[in-house]
Structures are given as structure tokens and as C-alpha cells.
VOZADREN-316071 format. One line per field, with one value per residue: x negated, y negated, z of N, C-alpha, C in turn. Coordinates in nm, 3 decimals, always signed. Atoms other than C-alpha are relative to their C-alpha. Example, Ala and Ser with C-alpha at 12.3 -4.5 7.8 and 13.67 -1.06 7.14 Angstrom:
2
n_X -0.089 +0.082
n_Y +0.119 +0.119
n_Z +0.000 -0.006
ca_X -1.230 -1.367
ca_Y +0.450 +0.106
ca_Z +0.780 +0.714
c_X -0.090 +0.077
c_Y -0.120 -0.109
c_Z +0.000 +0.073
END
This chain:
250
n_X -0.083 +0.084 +0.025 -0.192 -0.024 +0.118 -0.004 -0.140 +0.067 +0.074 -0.078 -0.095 +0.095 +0.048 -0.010 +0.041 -0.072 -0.088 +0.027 -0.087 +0.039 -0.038 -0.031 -0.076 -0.050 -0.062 -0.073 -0.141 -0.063 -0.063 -0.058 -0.045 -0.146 -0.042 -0.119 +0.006 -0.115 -0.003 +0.022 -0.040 +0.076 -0.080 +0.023 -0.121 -0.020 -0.004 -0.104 -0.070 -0.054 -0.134 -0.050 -0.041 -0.092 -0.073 -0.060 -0.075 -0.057 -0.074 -0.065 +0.002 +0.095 +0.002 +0.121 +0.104 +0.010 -0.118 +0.065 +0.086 -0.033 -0.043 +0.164 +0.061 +0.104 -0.002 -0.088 +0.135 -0.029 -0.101 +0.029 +0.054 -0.050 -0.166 +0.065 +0.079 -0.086 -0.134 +0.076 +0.017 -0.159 -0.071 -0.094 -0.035 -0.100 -0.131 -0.076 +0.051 +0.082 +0.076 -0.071 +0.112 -0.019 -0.007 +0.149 +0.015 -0.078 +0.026 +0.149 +0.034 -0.013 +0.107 +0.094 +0.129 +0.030 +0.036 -0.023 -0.006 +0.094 -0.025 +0.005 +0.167 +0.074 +0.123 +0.088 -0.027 +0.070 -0.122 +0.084 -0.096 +0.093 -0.026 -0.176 +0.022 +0.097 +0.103 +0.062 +0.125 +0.150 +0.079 +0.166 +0.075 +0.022 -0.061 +0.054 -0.021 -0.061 -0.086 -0.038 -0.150 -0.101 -0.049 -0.032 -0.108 -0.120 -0.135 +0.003 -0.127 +0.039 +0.133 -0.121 -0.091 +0.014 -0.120 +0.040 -0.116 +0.029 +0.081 +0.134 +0.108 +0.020 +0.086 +0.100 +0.071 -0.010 +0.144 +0.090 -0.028 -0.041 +0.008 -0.014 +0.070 -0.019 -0.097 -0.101 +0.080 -0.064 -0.033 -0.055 -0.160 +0.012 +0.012 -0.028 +0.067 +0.161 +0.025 +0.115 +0.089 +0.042 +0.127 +0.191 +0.110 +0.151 +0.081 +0.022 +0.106 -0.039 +0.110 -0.070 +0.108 -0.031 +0.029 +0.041 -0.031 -0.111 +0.000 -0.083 +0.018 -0.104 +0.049 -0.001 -0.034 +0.046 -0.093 +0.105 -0.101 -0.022 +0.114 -0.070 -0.057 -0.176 -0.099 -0.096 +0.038 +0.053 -0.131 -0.047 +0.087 -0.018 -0.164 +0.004 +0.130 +0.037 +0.021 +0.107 +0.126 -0.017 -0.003 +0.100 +0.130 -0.023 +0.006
n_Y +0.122 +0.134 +0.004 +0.007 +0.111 +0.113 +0.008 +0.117 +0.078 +0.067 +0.057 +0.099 +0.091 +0.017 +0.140 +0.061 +0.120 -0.090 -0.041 -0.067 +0.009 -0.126 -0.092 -0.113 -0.074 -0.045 -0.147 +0.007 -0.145 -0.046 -0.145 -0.093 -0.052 -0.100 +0.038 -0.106 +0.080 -0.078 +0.079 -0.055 +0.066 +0.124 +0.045 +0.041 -0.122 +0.031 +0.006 -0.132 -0.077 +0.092 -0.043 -0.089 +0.070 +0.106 -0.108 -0.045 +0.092 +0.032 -0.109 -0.124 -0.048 -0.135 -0.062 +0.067 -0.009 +0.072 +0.120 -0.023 +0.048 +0.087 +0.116 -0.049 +0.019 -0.159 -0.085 -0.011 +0.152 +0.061 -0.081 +0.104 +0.137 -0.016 -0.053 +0.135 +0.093 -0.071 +0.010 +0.039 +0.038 +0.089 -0.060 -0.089 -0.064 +0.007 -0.069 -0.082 +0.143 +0.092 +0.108 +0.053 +0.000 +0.164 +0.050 -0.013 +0.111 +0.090 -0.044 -0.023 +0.158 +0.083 +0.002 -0.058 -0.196 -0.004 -0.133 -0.042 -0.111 -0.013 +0.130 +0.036 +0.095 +0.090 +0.008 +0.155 +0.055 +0.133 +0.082 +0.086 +0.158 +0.040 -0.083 -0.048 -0.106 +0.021 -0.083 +0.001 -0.057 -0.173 -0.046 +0.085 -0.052 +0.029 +0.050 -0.055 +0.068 +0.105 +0.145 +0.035 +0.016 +0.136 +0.080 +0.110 -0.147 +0.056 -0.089 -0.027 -0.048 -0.138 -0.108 -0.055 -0.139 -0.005 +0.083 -0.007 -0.075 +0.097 +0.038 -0.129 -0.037 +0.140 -0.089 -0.122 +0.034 +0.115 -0.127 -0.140 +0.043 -0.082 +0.008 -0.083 +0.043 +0.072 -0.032 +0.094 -0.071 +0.116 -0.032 -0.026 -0.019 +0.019 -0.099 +0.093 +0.072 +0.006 +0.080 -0.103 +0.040 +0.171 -0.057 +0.163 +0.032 +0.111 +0.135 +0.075 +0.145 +0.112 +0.136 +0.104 +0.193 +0.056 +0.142 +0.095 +0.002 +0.022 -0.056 -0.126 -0.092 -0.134 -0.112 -0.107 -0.124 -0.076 -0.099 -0.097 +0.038 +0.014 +0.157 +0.129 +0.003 +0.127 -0.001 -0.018 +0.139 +0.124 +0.012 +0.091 +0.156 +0.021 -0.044 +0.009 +0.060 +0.127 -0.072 +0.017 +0.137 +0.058 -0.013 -0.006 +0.148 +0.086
n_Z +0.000 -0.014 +0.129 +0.049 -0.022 +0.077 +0.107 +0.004 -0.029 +0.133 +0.104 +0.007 +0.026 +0.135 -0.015 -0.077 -0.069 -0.060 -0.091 -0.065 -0.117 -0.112 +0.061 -0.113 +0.054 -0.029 +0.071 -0.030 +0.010 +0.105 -0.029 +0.155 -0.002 +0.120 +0.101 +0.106 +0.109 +0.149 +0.101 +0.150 +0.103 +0.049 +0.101 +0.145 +0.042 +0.164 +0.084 +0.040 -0.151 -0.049 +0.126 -0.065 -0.119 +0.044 +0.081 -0.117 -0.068 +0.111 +0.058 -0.053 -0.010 -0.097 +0.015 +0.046 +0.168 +0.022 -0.031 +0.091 +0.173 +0.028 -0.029 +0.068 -0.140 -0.023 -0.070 -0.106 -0.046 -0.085 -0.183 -0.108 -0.038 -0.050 -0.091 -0.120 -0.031 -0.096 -0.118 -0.095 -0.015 +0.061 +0.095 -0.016 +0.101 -0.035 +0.093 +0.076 +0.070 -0.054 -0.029 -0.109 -0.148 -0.020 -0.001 +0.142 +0.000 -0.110 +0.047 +0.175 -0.004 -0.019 +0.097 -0.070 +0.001 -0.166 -0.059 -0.135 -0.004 -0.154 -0.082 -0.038 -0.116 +0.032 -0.124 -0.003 -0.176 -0.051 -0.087 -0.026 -0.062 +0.129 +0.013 +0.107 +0.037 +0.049 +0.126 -0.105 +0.117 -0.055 -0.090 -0.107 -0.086 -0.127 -0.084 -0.216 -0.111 +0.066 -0.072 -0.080 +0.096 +0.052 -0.102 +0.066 +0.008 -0.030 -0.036 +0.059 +0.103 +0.001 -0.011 +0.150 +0.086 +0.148 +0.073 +0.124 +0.126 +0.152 -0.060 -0.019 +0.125 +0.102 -0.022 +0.031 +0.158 -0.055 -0.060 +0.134 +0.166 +0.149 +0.110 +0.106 +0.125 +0.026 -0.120 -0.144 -0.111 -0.077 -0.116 +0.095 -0.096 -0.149 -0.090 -0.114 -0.059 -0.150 -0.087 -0.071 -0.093 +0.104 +0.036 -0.020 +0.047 +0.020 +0.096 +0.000 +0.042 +0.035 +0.024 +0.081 -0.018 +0.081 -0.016 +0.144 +0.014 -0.146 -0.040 -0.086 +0.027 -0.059 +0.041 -0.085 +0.091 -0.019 +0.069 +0.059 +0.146 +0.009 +0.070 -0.075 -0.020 +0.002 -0.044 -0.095 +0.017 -0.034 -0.115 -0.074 +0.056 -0.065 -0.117 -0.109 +0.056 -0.094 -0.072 +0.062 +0.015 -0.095 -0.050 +0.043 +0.068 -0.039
ca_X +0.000 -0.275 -0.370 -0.033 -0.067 -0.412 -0.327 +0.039 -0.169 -0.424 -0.169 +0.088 -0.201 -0.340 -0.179 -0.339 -0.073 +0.069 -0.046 +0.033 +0.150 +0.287 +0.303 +0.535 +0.630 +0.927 +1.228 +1.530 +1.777 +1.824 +2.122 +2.093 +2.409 +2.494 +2.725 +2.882 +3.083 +3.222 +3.045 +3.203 +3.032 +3.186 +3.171 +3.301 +3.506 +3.446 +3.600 +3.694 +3.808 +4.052 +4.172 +4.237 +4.425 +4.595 +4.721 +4.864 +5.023 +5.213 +5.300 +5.342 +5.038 +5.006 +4.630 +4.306 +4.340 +4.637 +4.430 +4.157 +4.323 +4.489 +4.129 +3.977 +3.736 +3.537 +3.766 +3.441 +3.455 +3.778 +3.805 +3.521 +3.658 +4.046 +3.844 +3.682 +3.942 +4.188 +3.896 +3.894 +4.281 +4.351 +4.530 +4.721 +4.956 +5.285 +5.580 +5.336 +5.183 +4.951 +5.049 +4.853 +4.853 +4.881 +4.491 +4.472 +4.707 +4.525 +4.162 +4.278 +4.451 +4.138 +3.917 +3.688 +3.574 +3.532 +3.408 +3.450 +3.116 +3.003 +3.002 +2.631 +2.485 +2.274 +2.102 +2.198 +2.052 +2.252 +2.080 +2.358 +2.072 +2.216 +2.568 +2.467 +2.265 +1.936 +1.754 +1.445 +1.054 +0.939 +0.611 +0.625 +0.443 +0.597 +0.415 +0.264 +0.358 +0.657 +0.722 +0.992 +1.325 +1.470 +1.543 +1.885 +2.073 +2.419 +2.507 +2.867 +2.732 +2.408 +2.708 +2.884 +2.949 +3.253 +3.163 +3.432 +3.424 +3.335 +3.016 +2.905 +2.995 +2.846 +2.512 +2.495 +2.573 +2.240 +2.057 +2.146 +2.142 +2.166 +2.228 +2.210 +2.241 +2.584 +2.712 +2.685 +2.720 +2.938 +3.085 +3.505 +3.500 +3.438 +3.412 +3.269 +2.997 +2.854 +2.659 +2.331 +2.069 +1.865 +1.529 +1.311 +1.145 +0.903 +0.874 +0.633 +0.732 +0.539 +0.639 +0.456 +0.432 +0.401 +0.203 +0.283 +0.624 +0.620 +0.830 +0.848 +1.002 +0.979 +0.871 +0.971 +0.803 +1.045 +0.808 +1.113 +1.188 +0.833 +0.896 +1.000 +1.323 +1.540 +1.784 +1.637 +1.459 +1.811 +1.894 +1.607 +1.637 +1.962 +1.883 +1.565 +1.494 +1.551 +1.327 +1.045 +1.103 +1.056 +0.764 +0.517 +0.657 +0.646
ca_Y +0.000 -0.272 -0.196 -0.252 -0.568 -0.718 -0.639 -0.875 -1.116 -1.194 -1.218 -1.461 -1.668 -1.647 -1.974 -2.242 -2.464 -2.139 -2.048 -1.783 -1.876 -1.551 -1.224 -0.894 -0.593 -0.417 -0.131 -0.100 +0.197 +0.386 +0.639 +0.946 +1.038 +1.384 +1.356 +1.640 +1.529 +1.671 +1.492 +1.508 +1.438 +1.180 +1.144 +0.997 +1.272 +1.405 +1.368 +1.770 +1.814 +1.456 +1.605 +1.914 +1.790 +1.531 +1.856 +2.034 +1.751 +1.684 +2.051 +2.412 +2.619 +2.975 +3.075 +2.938 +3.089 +2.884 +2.538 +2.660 +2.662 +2.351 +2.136 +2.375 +2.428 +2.803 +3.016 +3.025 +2.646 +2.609 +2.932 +2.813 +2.476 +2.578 +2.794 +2.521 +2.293 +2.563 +2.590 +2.269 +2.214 +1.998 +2.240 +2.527 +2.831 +2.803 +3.005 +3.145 +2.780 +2.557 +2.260 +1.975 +1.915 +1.555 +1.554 +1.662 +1.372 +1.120 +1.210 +1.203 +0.834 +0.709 +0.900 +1.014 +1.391 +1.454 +1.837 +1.899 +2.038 +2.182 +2.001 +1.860 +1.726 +1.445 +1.279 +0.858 +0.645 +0.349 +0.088 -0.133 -0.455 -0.432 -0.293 -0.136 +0.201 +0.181 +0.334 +0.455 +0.457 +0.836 +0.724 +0.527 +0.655 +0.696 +0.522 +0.699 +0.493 +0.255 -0.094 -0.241 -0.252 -0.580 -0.805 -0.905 -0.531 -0.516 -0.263 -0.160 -0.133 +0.104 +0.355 +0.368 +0.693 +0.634 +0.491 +0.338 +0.572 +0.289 +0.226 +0.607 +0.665 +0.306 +0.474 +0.790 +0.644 +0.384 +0.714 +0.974 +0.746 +1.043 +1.035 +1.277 +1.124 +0.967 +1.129 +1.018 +1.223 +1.013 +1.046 +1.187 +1.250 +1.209 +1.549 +1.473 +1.272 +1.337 +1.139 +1.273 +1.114 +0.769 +0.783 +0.383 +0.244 -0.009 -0.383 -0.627 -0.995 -1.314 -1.642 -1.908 -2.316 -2.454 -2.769 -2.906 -2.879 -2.897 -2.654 -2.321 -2.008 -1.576 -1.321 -0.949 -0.626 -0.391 -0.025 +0.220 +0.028 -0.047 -0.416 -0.760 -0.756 -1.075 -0.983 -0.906 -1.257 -1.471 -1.333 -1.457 -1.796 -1.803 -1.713 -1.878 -2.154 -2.433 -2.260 -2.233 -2.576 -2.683 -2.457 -2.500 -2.878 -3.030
ca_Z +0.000 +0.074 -0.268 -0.409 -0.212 -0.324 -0.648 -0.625 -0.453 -0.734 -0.978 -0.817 -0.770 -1.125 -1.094 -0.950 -0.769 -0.612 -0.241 -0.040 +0.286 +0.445 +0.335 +0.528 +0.498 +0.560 +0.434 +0.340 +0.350 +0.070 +0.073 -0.155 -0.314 -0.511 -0.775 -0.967 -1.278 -1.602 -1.916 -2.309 -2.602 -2.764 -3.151 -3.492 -3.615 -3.945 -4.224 -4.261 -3.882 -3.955 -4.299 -4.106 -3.799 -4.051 -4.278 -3.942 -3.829 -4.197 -4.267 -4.137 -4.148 -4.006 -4.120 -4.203 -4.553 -4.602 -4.494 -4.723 -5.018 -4.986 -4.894 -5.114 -4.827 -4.788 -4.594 -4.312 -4.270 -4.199 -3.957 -3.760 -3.743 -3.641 -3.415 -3.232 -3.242 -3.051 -2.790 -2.688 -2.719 -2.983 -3.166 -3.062 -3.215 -3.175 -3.318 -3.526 -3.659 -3.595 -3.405 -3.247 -2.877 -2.742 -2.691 -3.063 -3.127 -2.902 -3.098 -3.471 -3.377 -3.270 -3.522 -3.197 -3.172 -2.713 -2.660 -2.298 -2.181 -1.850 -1.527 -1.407 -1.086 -1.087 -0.767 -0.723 -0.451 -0.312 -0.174 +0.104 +0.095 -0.347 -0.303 -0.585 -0.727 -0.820 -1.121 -0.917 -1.104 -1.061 -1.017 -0.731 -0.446 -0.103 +0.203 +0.545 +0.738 +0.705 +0.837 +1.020 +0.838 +0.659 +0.858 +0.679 +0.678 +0.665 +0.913 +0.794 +0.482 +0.542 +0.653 +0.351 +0.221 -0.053 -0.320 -0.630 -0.908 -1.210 -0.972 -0.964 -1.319 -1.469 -1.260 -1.383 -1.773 -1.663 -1.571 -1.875 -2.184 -2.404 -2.772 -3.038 -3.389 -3.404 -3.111 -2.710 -2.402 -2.179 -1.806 -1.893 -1.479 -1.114 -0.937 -0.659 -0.468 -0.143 +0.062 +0.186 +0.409 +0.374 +0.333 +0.438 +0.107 +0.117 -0.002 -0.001 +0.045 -0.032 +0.041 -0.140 -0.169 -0.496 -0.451 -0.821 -0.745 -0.357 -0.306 -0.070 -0.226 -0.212 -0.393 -0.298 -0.450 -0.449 -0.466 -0.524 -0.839 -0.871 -1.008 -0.884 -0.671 -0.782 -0.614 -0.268 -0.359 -0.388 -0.106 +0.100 -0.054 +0.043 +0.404 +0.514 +0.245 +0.516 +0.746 +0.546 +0.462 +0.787 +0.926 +0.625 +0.456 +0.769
c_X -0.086 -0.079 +0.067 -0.028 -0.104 -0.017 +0.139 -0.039 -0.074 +0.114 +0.107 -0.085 -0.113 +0.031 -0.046 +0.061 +0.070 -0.113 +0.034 +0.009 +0.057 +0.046 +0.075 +0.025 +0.132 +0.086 +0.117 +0.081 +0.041 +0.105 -0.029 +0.139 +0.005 +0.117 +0.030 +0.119 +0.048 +0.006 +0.100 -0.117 +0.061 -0.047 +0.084 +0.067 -0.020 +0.068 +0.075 +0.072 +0.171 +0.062 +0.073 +0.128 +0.141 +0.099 +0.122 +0.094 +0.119 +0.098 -0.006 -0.118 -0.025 -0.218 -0.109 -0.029 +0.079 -0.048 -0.148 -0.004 +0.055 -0.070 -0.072 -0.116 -0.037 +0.063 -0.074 +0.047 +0.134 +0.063 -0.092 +0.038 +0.120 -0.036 -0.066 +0.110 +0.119 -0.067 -0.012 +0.139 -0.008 +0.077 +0.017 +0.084 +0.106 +0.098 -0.077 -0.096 -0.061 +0.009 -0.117 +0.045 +0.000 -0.144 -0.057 +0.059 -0.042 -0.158 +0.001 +0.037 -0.139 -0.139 -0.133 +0.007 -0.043 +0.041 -0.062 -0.158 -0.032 -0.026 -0.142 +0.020 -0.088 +0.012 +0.038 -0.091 +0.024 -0.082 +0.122 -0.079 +0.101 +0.136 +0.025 -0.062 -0.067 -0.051 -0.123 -0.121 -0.037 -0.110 -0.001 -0.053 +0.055 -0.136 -0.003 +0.091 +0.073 +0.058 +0.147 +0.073 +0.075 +0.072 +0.220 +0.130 +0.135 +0.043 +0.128 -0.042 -0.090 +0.102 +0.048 -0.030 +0.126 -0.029 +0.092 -0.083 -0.083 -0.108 -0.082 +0.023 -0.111 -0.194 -0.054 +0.022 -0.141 -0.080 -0.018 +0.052 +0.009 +0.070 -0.092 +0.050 +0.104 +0.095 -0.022 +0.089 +0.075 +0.080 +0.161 +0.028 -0.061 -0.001 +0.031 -0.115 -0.035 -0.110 -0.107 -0.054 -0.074 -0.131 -0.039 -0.077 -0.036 -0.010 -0.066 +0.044 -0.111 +0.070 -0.140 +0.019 -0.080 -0.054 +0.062 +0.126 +0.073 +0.124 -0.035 +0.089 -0.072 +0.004 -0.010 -0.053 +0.100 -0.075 +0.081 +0.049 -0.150 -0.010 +0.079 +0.133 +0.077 +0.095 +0.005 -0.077 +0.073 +0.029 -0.053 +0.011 +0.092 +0.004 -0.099 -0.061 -0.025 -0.099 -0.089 -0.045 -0.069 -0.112 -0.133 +0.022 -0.014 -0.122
c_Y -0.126 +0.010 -0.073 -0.166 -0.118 -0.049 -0.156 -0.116 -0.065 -0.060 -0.079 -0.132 -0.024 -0.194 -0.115 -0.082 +0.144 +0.041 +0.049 -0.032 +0.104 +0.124 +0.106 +0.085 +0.074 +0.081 -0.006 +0.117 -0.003 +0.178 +0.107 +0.054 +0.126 -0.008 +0.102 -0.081 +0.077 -0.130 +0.050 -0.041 -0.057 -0.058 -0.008 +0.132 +0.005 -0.012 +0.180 +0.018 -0.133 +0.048 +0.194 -0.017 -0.082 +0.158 +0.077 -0.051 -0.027 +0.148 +0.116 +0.119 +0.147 +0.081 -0.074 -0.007 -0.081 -0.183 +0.038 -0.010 -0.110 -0.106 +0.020 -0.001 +0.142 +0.010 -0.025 -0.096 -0.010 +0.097 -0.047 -0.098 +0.005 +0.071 -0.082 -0.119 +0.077 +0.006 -0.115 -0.026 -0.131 +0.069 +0.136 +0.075 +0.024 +0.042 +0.042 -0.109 -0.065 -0.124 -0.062 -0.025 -0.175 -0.002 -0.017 -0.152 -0.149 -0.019 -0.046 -0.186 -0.093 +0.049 +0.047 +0.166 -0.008 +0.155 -0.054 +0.062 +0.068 -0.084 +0.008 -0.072 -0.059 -0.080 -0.168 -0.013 -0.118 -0.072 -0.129 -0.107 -0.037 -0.008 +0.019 +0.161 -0.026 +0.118 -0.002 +0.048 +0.120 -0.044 -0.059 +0.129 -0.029 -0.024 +0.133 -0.014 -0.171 -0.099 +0.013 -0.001 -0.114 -0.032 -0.041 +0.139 -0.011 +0.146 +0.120 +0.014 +0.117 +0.132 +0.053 +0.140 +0.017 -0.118 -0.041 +0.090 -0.081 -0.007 +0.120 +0.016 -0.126 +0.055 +0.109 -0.003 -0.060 +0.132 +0.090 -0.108 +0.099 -0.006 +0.060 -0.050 -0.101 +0.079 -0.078 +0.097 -0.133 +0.098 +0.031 -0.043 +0.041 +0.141 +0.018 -0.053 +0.050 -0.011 +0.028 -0.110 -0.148 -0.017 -0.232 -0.002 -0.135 -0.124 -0.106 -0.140 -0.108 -0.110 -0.118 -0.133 +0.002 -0.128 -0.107 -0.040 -0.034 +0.071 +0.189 +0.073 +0.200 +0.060 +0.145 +0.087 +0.124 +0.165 +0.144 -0.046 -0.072 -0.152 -0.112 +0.019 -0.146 -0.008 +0.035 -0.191 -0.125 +0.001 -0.071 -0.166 -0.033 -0.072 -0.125 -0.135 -0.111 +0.015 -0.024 -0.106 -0.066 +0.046 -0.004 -0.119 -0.074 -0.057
c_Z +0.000 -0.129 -0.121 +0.026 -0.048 -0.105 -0.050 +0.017 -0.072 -0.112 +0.032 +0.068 -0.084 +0.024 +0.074 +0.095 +0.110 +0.124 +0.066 +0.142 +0.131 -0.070 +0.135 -0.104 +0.039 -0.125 -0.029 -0.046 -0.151 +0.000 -0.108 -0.040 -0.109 -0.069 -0.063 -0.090 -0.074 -0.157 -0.088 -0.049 -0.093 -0.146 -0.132 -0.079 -0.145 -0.102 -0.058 +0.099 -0.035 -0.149 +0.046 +0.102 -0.080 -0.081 +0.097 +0.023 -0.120 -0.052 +0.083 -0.047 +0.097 +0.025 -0.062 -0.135 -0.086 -0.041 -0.137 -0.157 -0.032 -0.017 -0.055 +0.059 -0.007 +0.132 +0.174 +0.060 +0.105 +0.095 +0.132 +0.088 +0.097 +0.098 +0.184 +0.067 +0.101 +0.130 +0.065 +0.011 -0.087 -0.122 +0.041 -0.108 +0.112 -0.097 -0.156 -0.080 +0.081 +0.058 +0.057 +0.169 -0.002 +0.010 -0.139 -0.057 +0.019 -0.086 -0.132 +0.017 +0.014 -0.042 +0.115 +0.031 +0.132 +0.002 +0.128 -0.002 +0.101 +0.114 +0.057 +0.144 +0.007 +0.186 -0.011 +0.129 -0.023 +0.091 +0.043 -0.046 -0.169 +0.011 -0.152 -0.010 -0.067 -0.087 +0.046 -0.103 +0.079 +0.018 +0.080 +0.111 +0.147 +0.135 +0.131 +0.061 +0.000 +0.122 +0.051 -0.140 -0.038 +0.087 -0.050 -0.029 -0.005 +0.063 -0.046 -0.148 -0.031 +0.056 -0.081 -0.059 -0.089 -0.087 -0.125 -0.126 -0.119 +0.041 -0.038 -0.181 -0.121 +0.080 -0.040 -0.203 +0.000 -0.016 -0.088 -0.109 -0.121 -0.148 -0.097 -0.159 +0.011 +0.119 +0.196 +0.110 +0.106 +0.144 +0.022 +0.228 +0.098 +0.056 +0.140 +0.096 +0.189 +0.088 +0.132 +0.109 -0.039 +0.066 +0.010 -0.155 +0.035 -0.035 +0.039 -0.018 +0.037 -0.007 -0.020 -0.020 -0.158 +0.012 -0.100 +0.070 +0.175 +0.063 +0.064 -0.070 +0.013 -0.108 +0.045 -0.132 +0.043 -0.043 -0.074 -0.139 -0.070 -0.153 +0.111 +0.030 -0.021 +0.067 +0.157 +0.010 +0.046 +0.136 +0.160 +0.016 +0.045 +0.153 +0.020 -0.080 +0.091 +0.099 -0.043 -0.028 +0.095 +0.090 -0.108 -0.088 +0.078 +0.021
END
């Protein structure tokens, strides 16, 4: 860590008007949260599956051989296809025909193709100081031995263990950007989350006087996101600006 810190140190006094006049360290809770979900994959349908669906939907249809000769499609194709499409439910048999389902229905209107896939668990970590989830750098390294804890906690918050759904899902979309050509795995539902233990990281704050400018303000190293916290920063500023004001302006 005093590595970490010599190094921050040189470089926010690259500048010459910038002086450091107090550096700390301290922690702030981070909860872990497990999440299990169920992704889709979410893509433009093609033009054989909506010429398919659209055919169903217009006429009576009993067999793939039937659809084959009318699209003039090999026989294969459009088994496969009517195959796939009954697996995820957008088209069932009924009285002996092919019918669509309301999901079928709901898919061809809006031209998007969503196979169901299986459900995943992925790992979050909730930090109360953000009232947010953080997108954590794998390489940071974790500290010995860890400082006092931020001064500025919110205790009713470091509790929290329910979290709103749009929060955990807009997190774990942040987290799994995947995309395969023209398609995109996306978050369909919520399973459920459950809130493990919280683990102290690290952060490194620097409060500094601009001479040019004659002004006192903070910078915070945030080592779990291994990058400048702005937002641990405002909050300081917020807090303590008059203060500082007053023990290193006067």
C-alpha cells in the first residue's frame, strides 16, 4: 500500500501549484451479493423463422413438408426450425396444426428472436458509501492490514441486504457485456440474490491546496476499483470543504 501511495503522490504533484497537505487511509464496506438469474439471447429474427411464424399464423399447417413446399425451403430447414421454435414455445400443435402461442405472437410483432437459456450465478458487490454495485478490477491486491473505516458510513445502509431488481440486473448487464455477432445475451430475470458477508477495502485519500487557485479540495483512490473515486470525492467535498477551509486557509 505505501507503494500505491508514493506512487499517487508523485503524480498529483506532477503539478506544481498542487500540495499535499494531508493524506489517510481508511475502508469502506463492501457487501458481496450472489445472484442467480435466467439470461435469453436476444436477436433480430431471421427472415426464414418470420416467414415461417408469418405462414402459421395466416394458414393451417399440419407438417413441415407442407411449410416446405410452400417457402420452397429443404424439408431439413424447416423441420429443424419448427423444431426449435416448438422448444422454446412460440409455436405449438394443436388439433393437429400448428399454431402460435402468445410468446410466438409477441416475438414475430417485434421482429426479436429470445431463446430462454439456463439459469447462471454471478457474484456482485454493493458498496452502502455508493448505493450502488461496483464493477471490481481483478487485479487489485488486497491489504494486510486494514485501516480504520470511513469516517462518513451510513449505518442503515451497510445492513442492507434487498436490493431493487433494475439495480441487480443493470449490474450484472455492466458485468457480462456479451455479444455474439448480431445477437446479445441479456438479463429476462431475477431469481434470486442473497446477501453474503462484507469484506473492508481500502482507499487512499489526499487532500490538497491549490495555490494558483487557492483553493483546498480531495482526492480518494479507491483500490477495489483500482482508479480515482469521484464519487467518494463529492462526497467529502460536500462534508468537510468548510473545514479544510478553515484549518489550512487560515
Amino acid at each position: 500500500m505505501s507503494k500505491l501511495q508514493q506512487r499517487l503522490m508523485r503524480e498529483l504533484q506532477q503539478n506544481r501549484n498542487i500540495k499535499i497537505v494531508k493524506t489517510a487511509e481508511w475502508c469502506i464496506p463492501i457487501r458481496t451479493v450472489d445472484v442467480t438469474y435466467e439470461p435469453v439471447r436476444r436477436s433480430t429474427m431471421d427472415v426464414l423463422m418470420t416467414m415461417l411464424l408469418l405462414s402459421i399464423q395466416e394458414a393451417d399447417f399440419s407438417n413441415a413438408q407442407e411449410l416446405s413446399e410452400l417457402l420452397l425451403v429443404d424439408p431439413l430447414f424447416i423441420e429443424d426450425l419448427v423444431s426449435l421454435m416448438i422448444r422454446v414455445n412460440l409455436v405449438r400443435n394443436e388439433d393437429d396444426f400448428y399454431r402460435l402461442t402468445e410468446k410466438g405472437q409477441r416475438q414475430l410483432e417485434r421482429g426479436i428472436f429470445e431463446e430462454e437459456l439456463e439459469k447462471e450465478t454471478s457474484t456482485l458487490y454493493f458498496s452502502p458509501c455508493h448505493q450502488s454495485f461496483l464493477t471490481i478490477d481483478t487485479r487489485n491486491d488486497e491489504s494486510d492490514e486494514l485501516p480504520e473505516l470511513y469516517r462518513y458510513i451510513d449505518k442503515e445502509a451497510e445492513q442492507q441486504e434487498q436490493f431493487e431488481e433494475s439495480m441487480v440486473i443493470a449490474a450484472l448487464q455492466e458485468a457480462d457485456q456479451e455479444e455474439e455477432g448480431s445477437s446479445q445475451k441479456v438479463i429476462a430475470k431475477i431469481v434470486q440474490t442473497e446477501a453474503q458477508q462484507i469484506n473492508d477495502s481500502p482507499c487512499l485519500e489526499f487532500v490538497l491546496y491549490d495555490k494558483e487557485q487557492d483553493i483546498v479540495f480531495v482526492r480518494v483512490w479507491n483500490t477495489l476499483l483500482n482508479q480515482w473515486d469521484h464519487h467518494l470525492e463529492q462526497q467529502l467535498t460536500d462534508k468537510e470543504q468548510l473545514t479544510w477551509r478553515e484549518q489550512y486557509l487560515s
